[in-house]
C-alpha positions as CSV (number, residue, x, y, z in Angstrom):
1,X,7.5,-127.8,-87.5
2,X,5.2,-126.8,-90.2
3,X,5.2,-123.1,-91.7
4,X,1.5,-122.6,-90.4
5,X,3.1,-123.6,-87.0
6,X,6.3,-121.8,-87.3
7,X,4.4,-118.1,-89.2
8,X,2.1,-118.4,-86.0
9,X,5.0,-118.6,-83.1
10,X,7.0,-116.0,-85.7
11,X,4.1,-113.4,-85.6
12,X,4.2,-114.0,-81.6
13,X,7.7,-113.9,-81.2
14,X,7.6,-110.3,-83.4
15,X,4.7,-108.8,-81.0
16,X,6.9,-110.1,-78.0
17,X,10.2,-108.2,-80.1
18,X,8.2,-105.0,-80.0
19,X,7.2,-104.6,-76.0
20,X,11.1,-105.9,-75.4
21,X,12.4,-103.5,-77.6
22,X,10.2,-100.5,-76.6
23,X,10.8,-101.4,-72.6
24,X,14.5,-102.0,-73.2
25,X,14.9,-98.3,-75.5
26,X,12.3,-96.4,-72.6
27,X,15.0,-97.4,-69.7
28,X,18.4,-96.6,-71.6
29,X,16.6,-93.2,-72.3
30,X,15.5,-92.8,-68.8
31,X,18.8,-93.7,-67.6
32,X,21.6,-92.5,-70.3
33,X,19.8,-90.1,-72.6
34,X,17.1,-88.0,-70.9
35,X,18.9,-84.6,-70.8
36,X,20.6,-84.3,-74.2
37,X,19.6,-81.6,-76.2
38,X,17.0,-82.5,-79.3
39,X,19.1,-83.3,-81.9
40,X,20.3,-85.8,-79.8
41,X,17.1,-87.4,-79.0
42,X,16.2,-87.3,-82.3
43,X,19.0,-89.0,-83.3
44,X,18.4,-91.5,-80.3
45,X,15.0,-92.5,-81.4
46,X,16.0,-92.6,-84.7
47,X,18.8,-95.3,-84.2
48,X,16.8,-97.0,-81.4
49,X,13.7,-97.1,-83.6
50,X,15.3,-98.3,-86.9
51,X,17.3,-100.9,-85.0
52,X,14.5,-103.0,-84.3
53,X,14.6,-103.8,-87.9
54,X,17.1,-106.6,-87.6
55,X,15.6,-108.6,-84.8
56,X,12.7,-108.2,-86.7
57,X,14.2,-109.3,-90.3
58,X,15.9,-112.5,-88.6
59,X,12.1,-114.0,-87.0
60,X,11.2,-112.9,-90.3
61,X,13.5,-115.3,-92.4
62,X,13.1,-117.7,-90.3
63,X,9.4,-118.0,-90.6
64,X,9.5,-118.0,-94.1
65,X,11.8,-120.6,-94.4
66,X,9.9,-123.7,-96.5
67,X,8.5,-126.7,-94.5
C-alpha cells in the first residue's frame, strides 16, 4: 500500500475514530454518569475526551510509516 493510499484511509479511519468515540462517551454518560455532581463530569469529560488521544496516535503511526 502506498503512503498516499494508506495517509488517505488513515485520515478516514480518524474521522470515523471521532463519531465512535463521541457516540460511545454520549451513551456511558447517559447511562453511568449523568447524575454526578460537576466535578465529576468534569472529570468524566476530561478523561473521556483526552483518551481519544491513543486511538488517534496509533492510525497516526501507522500512516506515517514509509512506503
Amino acid at each position: 500500500m502506498t503512503q498516499r493510499t494508506r495517509k488517505l484511509l488513515g485520515t478516514v479511519l480518524i474521522l470515523l475514530s471521532i463519531v465512535v468515540w463521541g457516540w460511545l462517551g454520549t451513551f456511558l454518560y447517559m447511562q453511568f454518569f449523568a447524575g454526578l455532581p460537576p466535578l465529576g463530569l468534569i472529570a468524566f469529560f476530561a478523561v473521556a475526551g483526552g483518551s481519544w488521544f491513543f486511538p488517534a496516535a496509533g492510525i497516526i503511526r501507522w500512516m506515517s510509516k514509509p512506503a
